[in-house]
C-alpha positions, 0 to 999 in steps of 0.5 A: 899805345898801352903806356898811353892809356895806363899812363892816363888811368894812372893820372885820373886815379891820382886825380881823384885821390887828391879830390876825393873829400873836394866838396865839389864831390859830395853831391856826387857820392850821394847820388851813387851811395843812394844808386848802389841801395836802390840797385840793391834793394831791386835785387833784394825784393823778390827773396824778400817778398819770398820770404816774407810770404813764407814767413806770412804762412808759417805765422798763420799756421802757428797763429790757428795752432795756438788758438786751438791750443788755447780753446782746448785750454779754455774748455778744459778750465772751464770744466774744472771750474765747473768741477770746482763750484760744484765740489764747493757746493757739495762742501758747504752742503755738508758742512751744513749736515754737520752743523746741524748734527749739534743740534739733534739729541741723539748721535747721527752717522753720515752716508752717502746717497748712492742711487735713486730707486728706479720706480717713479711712484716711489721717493725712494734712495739707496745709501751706503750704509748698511748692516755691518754700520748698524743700520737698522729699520725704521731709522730715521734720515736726516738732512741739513734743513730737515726730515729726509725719511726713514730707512725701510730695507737694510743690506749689508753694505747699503740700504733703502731710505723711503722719503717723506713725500712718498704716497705711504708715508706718515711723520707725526709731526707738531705746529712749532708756534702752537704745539697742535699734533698731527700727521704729515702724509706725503703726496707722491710730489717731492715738494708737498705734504699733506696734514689731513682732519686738522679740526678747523679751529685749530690754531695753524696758519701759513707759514708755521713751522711743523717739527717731529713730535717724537710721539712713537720715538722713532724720530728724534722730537723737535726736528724742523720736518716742513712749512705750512703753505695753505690751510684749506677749509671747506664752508660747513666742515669741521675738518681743515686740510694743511699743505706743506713744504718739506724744509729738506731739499730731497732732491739736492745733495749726496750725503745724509744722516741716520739719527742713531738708536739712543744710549741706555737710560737716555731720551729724546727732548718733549 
């Protein structure tokens, strides 16, 4: 019985090695080639779908991960983009510090605003430069666009500048266009000054420019000090009230200059 069946199996394996590329045999192949896939593509899903969800998770995590990093990032760059405008700002205010150094008549020192007095009734700020920069009382402070004040206590290694805004300050000033004297008081308000007993025939308008006089010498002659906004004047008085805005923003910047003492023989231009 045994020779039967091996003498059989050996006849049918001979048979389909010698009709193994008949033709007849090609849709068979197909449909045993597309059987064994299938089979194994059943047998493949549950550790694909595994994996996948495993891959799925592991991508979310890292995803929510590198979208913290990147807000980080963002928040950090922002910041030093805020950083960097501003230290251009500060930069280009400075320049203009200097440039406008060129054209007073004596020699200026910078300093750095350090701090605001802690009084609110006092414009009032203290600098960095003091007795051994040989800074001294009553020097005049000095920004790009404008008078600032003038120094008022002096330490050794920084100093108090009263504003010209504050309520009992005075700067004897002069109307660029028409060259009529006066005295700029200020108000105790970082954008106003007040020039009182203006006779009301006096040639000032709006918009003039008020410069420092030099009379005294303490300040240097000439330098832009406001600009007129009102000129006030009562029906039946002799007397007009001037309004004016300092050119000077006091209330921006860190750094000034201190108008220095002038040279032996030198003097400020009328």
């Amino acid at each position: 019985m045994g020779w039967r069946v091996t003498l059989a199996v050996g006849c049918c394996l001979l048979i389909l090695f010698y009709l193994r590329d008949h033709p007849a045999l090609e849709r068979p192949r197909q449909l045993g080639t597309d059987a064994a896939a299938l089979i194994y593509s059943v047998a493949a899903a549950p550790g694909a779908a595994i994996s996948g969800l495993a891959e799925f998770f592991r991508s979310h995590s890292t995803l929510r991960s590198e979208n913290a990093r990147l807000q980080q990032e963002n928040l950090v760059l922002k910041g030093q983009t805020q950083k960097l405008a501003a230290v251009l700002a500060e930069n280009g205010r400075y320049r203009a510090l200097l440039n406008s150094a060129e054209t007073i008549e004596r020699e200026v020192m910078v300093a750095e605003i350090i701090a605001l007095t802690a009084a609110p009734s006092r414009h009032e700020l203290v600098i960095d430069k003091g007795a051994r920069d040989n800074v001294m009382l009553g020097q005049p402070l000095l920004g790009a666009d404008g008078l600032m004040g003038q120094v008022t206590k002096v330490g050794q290694y920084s100093s108090n500048a009263l504003l010209i805004t504050d309520a009992t300050h005075a700067v004897p000033v002069q109307v660029l266009r028409s060259g009529v004297r006066g005295l700029a008081e200020g108000t105790g308000e970082l954008d106003r000054l007040v020039v009182r007993h203006i006779a009301a025939t006096t040639d000032i308008r709006e918009g003039d420019t008020l410069v420092t006089s030099g009379l005294g010498g303490l300040f240097p002659a000439g330098y832009p000090v406001a600009r007129v906004l009102e000129v006030i004047s009562e029906r039946g008085s002799a007397f007009s009230q001037v309004i004016a805005e300092p050119l000077a923003p006091l209330d921006r910047g860190r750094h000034v200059m201190l108008a220095l003492e002038l040279g032996p023989g030198a003097s400020d231009k009328p």
